[in-house]
C-alpha positions, 0 to 999 in steps of 0.5 A: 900919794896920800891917804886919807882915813874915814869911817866906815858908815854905809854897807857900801863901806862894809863890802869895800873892807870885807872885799879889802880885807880877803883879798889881802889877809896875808898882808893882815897874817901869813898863816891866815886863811879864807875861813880865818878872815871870814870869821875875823870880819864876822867878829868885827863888823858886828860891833866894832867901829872900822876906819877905812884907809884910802888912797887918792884914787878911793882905793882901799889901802888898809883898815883899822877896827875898835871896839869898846868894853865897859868890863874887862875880864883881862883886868877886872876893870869896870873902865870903858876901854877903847879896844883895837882889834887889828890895823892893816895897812898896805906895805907901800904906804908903811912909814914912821909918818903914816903911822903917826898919821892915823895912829891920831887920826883913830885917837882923835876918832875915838875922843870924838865919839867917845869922851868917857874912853879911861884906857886904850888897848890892843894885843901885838904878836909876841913874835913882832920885836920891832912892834913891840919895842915901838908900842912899848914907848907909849903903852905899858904890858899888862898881859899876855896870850895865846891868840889865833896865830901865836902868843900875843902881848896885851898893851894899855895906855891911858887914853888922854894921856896918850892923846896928849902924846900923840897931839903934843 
């Protein structure tokens, strides 16, 4: 079955990823609660640009969410950032090529929208070696934190040059 990514536009979408994302949060974090999604969804639905995974059928099988800062207080920096907030997507779908797949779809989205993006970035949990070891072949770390479930590690790369990666 194949998916297929879109942006979440109408308030249709937004409900449709807010139900998703409930009813799923363990996927998204063991630990994470009811009262943890709601404020995850109440922090990214504002200002953050969301991408709807479906599958075939118009099933919700994962999202993903960015934003973009123009000053970093992480690094100091005055670049515009395109900045991943948190991606999900259902077990079953969990592959080399999908990630692929929708890591250049969000790529290609954000260079679309956005053609003055400098830099990407994204935290992963510490604790995620196989993630960690996979990030760390297309993004340098540049910082660390103690996030909402554990310490997380903050990861850059700059943008055309990972587009170029991903595209090539």
């Amino acid at each position: 079955m194949a998916l297929h990514f879109r942006r979440c536009l109408t308030d249709e979408d937004r409900a449709k990823y807010v139900l998703y994302f409930i009813r799923n949060r363990a996927d998204f974090h063991s630990g994470c609660s009811l009262a943890d999604a709601l404020m995850h969804i109440l922090h990214a639905i504002h200002d953050s640009h969301i991408i709807m995974i479906e599958d075939d059928c118009g099933g919700m099988a994962g999202w993903g969410h960015y934003r973009y800062i123009t000053d970093n207080p992480e690094t100091e920096s005055k670049e515009k950032i395109a900045f991943v907030e948190s991606v999900m997507l259902e077990k079953a779908y969990r592959s080399s090529r999908q990630f692929l797949i929708g890591f250049r779809f969000l790529i290609n989205q954000i260079a679309d929208e956005s053609p003055d993006v400098d830099t990407f970035q994204f935290y992963a949990r510490e604790d995620h070696a196989y993630l960690n070891r996979l990030y760390g072949k297309f993004a340098q770390v540049i910082g660390k934190r103690e996030g909402y479930f554990g310490s997380e590690t903050l990861f850059s790369a700059k943008f055309a040059c990972l587009r170029e990666y991903l595209n090539g």
